[in-house]
C-alpha positions in Angstrom: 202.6 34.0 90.7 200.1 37.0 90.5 199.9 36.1 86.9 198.9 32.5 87.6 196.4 33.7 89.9 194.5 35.6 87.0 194.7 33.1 84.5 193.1 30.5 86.6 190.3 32.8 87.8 189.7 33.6 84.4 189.6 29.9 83.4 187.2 29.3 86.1 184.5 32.2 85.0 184.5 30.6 81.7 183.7 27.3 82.6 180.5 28.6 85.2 179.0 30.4 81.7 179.2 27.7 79.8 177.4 25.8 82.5 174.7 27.9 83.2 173.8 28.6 79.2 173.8 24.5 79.0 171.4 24.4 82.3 169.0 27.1 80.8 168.4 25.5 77.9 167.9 22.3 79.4 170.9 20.8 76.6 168.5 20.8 73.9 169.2 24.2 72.0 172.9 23.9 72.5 175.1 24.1 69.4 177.2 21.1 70.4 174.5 19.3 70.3 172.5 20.7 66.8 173.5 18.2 63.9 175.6 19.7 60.8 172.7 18.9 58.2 170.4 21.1 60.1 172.9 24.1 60.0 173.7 23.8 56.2 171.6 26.7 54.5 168.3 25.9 52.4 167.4 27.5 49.4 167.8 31.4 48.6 168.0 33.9 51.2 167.3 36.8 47.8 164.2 34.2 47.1 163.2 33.9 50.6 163.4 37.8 51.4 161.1 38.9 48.5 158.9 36.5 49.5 158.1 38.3 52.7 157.2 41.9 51.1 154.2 43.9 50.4 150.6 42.9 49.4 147.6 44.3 47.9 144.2 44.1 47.7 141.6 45.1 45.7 139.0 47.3 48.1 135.1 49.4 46.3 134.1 52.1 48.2 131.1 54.2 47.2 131.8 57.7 46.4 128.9 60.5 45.9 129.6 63.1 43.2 127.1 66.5 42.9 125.4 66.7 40.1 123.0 69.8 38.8 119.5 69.3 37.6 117.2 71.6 35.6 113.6 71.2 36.7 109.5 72.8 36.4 107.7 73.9 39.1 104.1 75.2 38.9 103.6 79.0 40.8 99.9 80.8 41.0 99.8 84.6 40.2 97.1 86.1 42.3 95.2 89.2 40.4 92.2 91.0 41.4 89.6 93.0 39.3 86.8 95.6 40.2 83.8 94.7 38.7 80.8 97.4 38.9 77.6 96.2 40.7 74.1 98.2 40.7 72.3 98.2 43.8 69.4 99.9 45.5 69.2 102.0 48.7 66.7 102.9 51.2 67.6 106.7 52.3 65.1 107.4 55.4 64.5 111.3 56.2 63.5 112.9 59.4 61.0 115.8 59.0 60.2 117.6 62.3 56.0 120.1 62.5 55.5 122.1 65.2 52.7 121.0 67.8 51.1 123.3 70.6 49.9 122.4 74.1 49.1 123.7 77.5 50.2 122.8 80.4 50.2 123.8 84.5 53.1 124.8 86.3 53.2 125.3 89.9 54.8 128.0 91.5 56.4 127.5 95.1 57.4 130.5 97.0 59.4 129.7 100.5 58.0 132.2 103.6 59.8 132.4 107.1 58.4 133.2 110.6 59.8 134.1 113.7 59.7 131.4 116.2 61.3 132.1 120.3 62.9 128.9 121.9 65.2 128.8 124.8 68.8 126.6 124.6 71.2 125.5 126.9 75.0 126.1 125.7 77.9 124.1 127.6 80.8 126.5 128.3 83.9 123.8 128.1 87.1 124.6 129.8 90.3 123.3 129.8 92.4 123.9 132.8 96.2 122.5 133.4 98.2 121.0 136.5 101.5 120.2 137.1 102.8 116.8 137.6 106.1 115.4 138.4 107.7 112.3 136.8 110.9 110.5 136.1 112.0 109.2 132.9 115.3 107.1 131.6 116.4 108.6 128.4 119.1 106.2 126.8 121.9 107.8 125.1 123.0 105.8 122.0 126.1 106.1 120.4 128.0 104.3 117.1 131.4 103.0 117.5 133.3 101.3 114.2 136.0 98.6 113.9 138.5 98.0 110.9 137.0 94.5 109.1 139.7 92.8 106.3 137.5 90.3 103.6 139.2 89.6 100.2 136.9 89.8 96.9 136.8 88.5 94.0 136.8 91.3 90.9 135.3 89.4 87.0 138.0 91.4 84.2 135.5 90.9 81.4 137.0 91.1 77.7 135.3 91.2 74.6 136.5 89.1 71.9 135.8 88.6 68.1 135.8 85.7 65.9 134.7 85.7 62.0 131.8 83.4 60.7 131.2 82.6 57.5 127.6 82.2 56.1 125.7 81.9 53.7 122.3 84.2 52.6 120.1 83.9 50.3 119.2 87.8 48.3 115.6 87.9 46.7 115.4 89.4 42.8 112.3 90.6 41.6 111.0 90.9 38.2 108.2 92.8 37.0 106.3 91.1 34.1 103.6 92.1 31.7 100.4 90.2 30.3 97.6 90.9 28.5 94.0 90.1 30.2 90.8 90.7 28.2 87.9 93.1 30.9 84.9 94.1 30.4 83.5 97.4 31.4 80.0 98.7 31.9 79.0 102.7 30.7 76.4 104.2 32.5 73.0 105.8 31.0 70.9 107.8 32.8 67.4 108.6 32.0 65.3 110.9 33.9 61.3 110.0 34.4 58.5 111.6 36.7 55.9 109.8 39.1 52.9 111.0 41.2 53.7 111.3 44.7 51.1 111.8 47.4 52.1 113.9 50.6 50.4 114.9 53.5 50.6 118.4 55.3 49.5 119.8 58.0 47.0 122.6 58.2 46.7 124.9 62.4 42.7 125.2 63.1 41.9 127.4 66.1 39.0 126.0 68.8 37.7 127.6 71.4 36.3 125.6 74.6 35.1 126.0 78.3 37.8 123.9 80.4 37.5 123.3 84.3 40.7 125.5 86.5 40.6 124.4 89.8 41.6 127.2 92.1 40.9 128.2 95.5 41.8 130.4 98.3 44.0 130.5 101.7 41.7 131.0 104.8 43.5 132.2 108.0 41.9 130.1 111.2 43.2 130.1 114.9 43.2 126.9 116.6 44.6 126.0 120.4 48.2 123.4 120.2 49.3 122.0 123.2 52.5 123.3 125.1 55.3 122.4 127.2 54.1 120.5 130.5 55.3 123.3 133.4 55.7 122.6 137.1 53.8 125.1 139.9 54.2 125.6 143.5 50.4 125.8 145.2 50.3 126.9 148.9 47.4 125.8 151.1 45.3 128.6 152.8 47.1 129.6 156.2 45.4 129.4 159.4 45.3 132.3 162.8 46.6 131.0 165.7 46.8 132.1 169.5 50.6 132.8 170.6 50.2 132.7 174.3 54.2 134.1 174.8 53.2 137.1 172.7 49.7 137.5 173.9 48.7 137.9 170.4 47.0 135.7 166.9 50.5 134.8 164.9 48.8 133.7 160.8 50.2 130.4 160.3 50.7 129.5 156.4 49.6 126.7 155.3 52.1 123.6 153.4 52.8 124.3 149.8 53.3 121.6 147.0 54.4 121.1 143.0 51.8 120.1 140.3 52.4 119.6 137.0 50.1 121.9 134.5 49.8 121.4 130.9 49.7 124.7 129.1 48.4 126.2 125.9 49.3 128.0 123.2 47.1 129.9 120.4 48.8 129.0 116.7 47.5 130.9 113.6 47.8 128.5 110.6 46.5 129.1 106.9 44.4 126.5 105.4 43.7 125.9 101.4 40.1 126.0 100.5 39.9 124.6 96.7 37.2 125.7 94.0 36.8 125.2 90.2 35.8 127.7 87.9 35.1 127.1 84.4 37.6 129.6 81.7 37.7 129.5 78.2 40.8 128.9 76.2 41.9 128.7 72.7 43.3 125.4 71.1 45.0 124.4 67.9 44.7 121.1 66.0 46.2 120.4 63.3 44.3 118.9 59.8 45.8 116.5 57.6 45.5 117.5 54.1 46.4 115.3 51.2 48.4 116.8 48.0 50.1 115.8 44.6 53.1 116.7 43.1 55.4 115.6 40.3 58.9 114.1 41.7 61.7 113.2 38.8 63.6 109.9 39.0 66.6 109.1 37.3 67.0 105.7 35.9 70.4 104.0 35.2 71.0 101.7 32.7 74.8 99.7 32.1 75.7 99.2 28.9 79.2 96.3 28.7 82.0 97.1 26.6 85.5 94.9 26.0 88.8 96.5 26.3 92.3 95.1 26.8 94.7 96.1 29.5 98.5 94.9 30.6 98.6 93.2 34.0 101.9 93.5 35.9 103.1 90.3 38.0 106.4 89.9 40.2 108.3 86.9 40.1 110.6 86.3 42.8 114.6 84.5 42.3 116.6 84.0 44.9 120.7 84.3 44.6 123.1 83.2 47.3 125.8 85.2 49.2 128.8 84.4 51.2 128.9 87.3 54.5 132.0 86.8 56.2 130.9 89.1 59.5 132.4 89.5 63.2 130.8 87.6 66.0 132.0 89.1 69.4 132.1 86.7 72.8 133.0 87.8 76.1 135.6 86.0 78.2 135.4 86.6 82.6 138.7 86.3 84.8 138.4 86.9 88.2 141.1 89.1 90.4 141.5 88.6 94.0 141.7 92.1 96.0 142.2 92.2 99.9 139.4 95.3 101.3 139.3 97.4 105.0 136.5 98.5 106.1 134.6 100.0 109.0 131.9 98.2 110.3 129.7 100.6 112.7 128.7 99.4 115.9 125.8 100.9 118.4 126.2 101.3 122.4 123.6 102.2 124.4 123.9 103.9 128.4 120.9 105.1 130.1 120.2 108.7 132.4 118.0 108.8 134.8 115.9 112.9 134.3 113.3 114.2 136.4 109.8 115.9 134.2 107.4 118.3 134.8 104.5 118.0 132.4 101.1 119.8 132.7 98.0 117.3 132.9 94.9 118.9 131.5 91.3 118.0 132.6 88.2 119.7 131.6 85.5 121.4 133.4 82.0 122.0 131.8 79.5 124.7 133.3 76.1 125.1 131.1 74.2 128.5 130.0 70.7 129.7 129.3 70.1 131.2 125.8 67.3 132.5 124.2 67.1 132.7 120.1 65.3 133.7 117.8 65.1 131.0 114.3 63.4 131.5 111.5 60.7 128.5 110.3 60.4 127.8 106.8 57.3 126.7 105.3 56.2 126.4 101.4 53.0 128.3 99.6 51.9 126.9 96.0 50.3 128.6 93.4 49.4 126.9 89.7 50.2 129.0 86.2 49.3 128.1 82.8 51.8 128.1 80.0 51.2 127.1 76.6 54.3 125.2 75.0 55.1 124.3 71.7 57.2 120.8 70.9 58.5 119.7 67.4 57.2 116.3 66.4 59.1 114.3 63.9 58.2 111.9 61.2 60.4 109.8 58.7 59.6 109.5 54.9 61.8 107.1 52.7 62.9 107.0 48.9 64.9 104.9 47.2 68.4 105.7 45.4 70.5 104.1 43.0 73.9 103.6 43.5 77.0 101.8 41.7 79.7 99.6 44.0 82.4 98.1 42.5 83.4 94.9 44.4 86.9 93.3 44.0 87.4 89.9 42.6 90.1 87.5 42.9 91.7 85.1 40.7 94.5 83.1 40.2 97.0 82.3 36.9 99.0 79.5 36.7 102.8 79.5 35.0 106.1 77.5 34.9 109.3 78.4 36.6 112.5 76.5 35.8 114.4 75.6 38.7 118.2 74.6 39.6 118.7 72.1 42.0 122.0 70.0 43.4 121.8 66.6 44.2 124.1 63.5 45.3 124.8 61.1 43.0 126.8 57.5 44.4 129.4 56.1 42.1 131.3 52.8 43.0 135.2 53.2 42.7 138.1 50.5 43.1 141.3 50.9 44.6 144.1 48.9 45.9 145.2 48.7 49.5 148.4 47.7 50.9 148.6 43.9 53.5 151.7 43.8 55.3 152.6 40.0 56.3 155.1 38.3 58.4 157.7 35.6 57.0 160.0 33.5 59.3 163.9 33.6 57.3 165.7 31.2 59.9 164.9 27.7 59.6 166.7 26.7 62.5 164.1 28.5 65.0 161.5 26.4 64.4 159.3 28.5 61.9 157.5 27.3 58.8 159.5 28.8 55.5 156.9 30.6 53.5 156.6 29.2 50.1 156.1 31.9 47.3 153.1 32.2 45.5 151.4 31.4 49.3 151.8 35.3 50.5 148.3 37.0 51.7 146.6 34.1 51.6 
């Protein structure tokens, strides 16, 4: 019975798939239902398979290929050449003579006399008391506490990597050519001229000239003083004192005037006269002389000569440096730090001070002194000075500069230069396409001969 069971279960799950593949495809893609014609095989399956292979197809691309290329370039030589040059210059001399004249000087001679005068000093003094005061004095004091932070620490490593590049080296090459120069010789010839100078000839002269002198006359004359205050009593009177029985003198009231008073000054006074002196002069006479002075004249004479001028020329090779570059990499570590952090309190103390005050007393004195008074006497001397007086005479000299010049010389330097040149190449490329083998899924067969297309 148990087998029964089974069989008829499985019976029953048979049928419900068969069902639900007829409901999902609607009945239509069933096999019971697809004719026998349409299940019979067409053509080739070997035909049909090598029919859906690989393709190609003919793709140009443009390739550039280097080429090198020879070429002329033009490069200017720059040479220089002294060239001689004759020229004429002024050459101005300074010739000093000797020249006398007179002159005055005045003579000043200080003198001092005694003058009296009375001062008053002030006596200063400084004298101290004590006075009592009270003051808060605060008393500071520092305290610290433990603090934890975390910082950051950079590790920095230095690291190396190699570069290639490229340099380019200079050659240099010393070449020779010949340049055709002319050169001037020198004659000199020497000649003689007249040549008028002047000179100077002392003449002594002797003249009455005016001095102005004069003499110091002593006179006494009456200044003014210092205004001074006097006490002037009245004229007393006798009087009867009947509780004496007797005449008592009475004086009479006093009172202050002012006076003005007088003093006698002696004072020097300067009384001028002129007096007539002779004195000796000089002049000087101009006198005109000859005299024979050589010249020397120069005369250039060219010559041609021939002389090898270096020039550099410059090539330039390339070199591949391999060299070390160095870079610098930065980590950061973490690290956990204690520290103190100071702190300030402050408590205040009450103290009691004594300080000393000072003040200053002032009590004046009565001095007399004594002070010298300059004053200034002048007396004129004569002095006879000599001075050197220059004057300039000119002559002209000959001279020979030779002054650079500057040319340039063209020449051809061959040149070696890479360029790009595009070439058009063909190639074929692989198409991959997609044929459908089973008729019976709906798909268009391809045909062969029809592939890529």
């Amino acid at each position: 019975m148990r087998h029964a069971a089974w069989i008829v279960f499985a019976s029953m799950l048979a049928l419900a798939a068969d069902a639900r593949v007829e409901a999902s495809y609607c009945g239509a893609a069933s096999y019971k239902c697809c004719p026998t014609a349409a299940c019979a095989p067409c053509g080739d399956y070997c035909a049909a398979k090598s029919c859906c292979g690989t393709c190609y197809k003919t793709v140009r691309e443009t390739v550039y290929e280097q080429r090198t290329i020879n070429c002329c370039r033009t490069v200017y030589d720059q040479c220089t050449e002294q060239i001689p040059v004759t020229c004429t210059r002024n050459i101005h001399e300074t010739h000093y003579r000797d020249e006398c004249y007179t002159v005055c000087k005045p003579v000043y001679q200080t003198c001092y006399r005694d003058v009296c005068c009375t001062i008053r000093k002030p006596c200063i003094q400084t004298c101290y008391r004590d006075v009592c005061c009270t003051i808060r004095k605060p008393n500071f004091q520092t305290c610290y506490r433990d603090v934890c932070c975390t910082i950051r620490k950079p590790c920095f490593q230095t690291c190396y990597r190699t570069v290639c590049c490229n340099i380019c080296k200079p050659v240099c090459e010393t070449k020779y050519r010949e340049v055709c120069c002319t050169r001037y010789r020198t004659e000199t010839q020497t000649c003689y001229r007249d040549v008028c100078y002047t000179v100077c000839k002392p003449v002594c002269e002797t003249k009455q000239v005016p001095y102005c002198t004069g003499d110091w006359v002593t006179e006494t004359k009456q200044v003014p003083g210092p205004v001074v205050q006097k006490c002037i009593c009245d004229p007393g009177t006798w009087e009867w004192d009947p509780c004496t029985c007797r005449c008592c003198y009475k004086p009479g009231c006093c009172r202050t005037e002012c006076e003005q008073t007088c003093r006698t000054v002696c004072c020097k006074r300067w009384v001028p006269r002129t007096e007539m002196r002779t004195i000796t002069c000089t002049r000087m006479e101009q006198e005109v002389r000859h005299c024979q002075q050589p010249y020397t004249v120069c005369r250039k004479i060219p010559e041609s000569y021939t002389k090898q001028v270096p020039y550099t020329c410059v090539r330039y090779e390339q070199h591949t440096v391999t060299k070390q570059v160095p870079y610098t990499t930065c980590s950061w570590t973490c690290e956990t730090v204690t520290k103190k952090v100071p702190y300030t309190t402050c408590s205040w103390t009450c103290e009691t001070v004594t300080k000393k005050v000072p003040y200053t007393t002032c009590s004046w004195t009565c001095e007399t002194v004594t002070k010298k008074v300059p004053y200034t006497t002048c007396t004129m001397t004569q002095q006879v000075c000599t001075r050197r007086v220059p004057y300039t005479t000119c002559r002209q000299v000959c001279e020979t500069k030779m002054v650079t010049k500057s040319y340039c010389t063209p020449r051809q330097i061959v040149e070696t230069k890479v360029i790009c040149v595009p070439r058009t190449v063909c190639r074929q490329v692989p198409i991959q396409t997609a044929c459908v083998s089973d008729p019976c899924q709906g798909g268009a067969v391809n045909v062969p001969g029809t592939c890529g297309k």
